[in-house]
N, C-alpha and C positions, 0 to 999 in steps of 0.2 A: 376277598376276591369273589366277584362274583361267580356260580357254576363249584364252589369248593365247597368240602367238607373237611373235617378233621375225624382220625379215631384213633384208639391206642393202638400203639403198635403192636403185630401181632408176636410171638416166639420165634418164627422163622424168620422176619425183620429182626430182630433182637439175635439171634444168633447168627445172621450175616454182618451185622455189622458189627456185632465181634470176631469174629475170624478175621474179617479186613483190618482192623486195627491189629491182630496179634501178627497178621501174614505179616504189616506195614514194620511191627516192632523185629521180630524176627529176620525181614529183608535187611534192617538197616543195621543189625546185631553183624549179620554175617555179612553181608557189603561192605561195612564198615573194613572187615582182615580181610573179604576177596577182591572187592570190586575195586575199592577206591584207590589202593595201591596201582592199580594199573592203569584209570582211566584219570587218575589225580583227585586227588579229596575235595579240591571247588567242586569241579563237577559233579561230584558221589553227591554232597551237600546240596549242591541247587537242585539236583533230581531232588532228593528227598523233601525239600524245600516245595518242590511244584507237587510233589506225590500227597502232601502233606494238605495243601493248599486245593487240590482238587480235590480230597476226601473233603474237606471244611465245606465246599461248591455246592456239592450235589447233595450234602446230607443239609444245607442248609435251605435248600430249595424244596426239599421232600417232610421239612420237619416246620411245627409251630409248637407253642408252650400252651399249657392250661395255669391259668391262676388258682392257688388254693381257695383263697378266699371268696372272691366273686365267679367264679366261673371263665370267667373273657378268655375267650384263646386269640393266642395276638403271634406276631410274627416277629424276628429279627434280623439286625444287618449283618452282612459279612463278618464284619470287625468284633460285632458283641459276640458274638459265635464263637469267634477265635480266641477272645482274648476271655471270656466270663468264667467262673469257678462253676465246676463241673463233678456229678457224679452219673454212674452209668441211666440215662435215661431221665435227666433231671439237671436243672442247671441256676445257679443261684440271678434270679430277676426280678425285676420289679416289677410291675403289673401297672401297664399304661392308662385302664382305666382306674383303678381306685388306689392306686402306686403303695400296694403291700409288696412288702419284701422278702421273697423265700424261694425257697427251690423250688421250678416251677417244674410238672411233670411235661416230657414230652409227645407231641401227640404227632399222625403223622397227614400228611395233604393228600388229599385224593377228590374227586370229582365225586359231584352227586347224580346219582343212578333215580331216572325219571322214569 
């Protein structure tokens, strides 16, 4: 895209979006025995479902891969996002242009400062 850069994300990135994820596990731990008994467990479920769904949103709009191998940082779709093997700040892809296959590191979008 044109006007973009990428950079590694920084500690304070990496420590937000862990807390989100534990706040997200810990909601669902204890909604699960408070909330959903009284608001019905579909309901508890499709929040979590759309909670779930919007974390995937915005972290996929703020985030792109780097290849080990050739360098290219490339981008992906909703779906790969959701569904790809995953470890904290890395995610197992293939690399569009020269399609090696490995954990690619992630990097995060941001605008270039002229």
């Amino acid at each position: 895209m044109p006007g973009d850069m990428y950079k590694e994300p920084s500690l304070s990135y990496k420590a937000l979006t862990t807390i989100i994820i534990i706040s997200l596990i810990i909601s669902l731990i204890f909604g699960s025995f408070l909330v959903a008994p009284k608001v019905g467990y579909i309901l508890f479920f499709l929040l979590v479902i759309g909670l779930v769904v919007l974390f995937i949103v915005v972290h996929n709009k703020h985030t792109a891969y780097l290849c080990k191998s050739c360098g290219y940082e490339f981008e992906i779709s909703f779906w790969k996002d959701l569904i790809t093997a995953h470890t904290p700040g890395k995610k197992l892809l293939t690399c569009p242009q020269c399609s090696y296959k490995d954990y690619a590191s992630e990097v995060i979008k941001g605008k270039n400062e002229k």
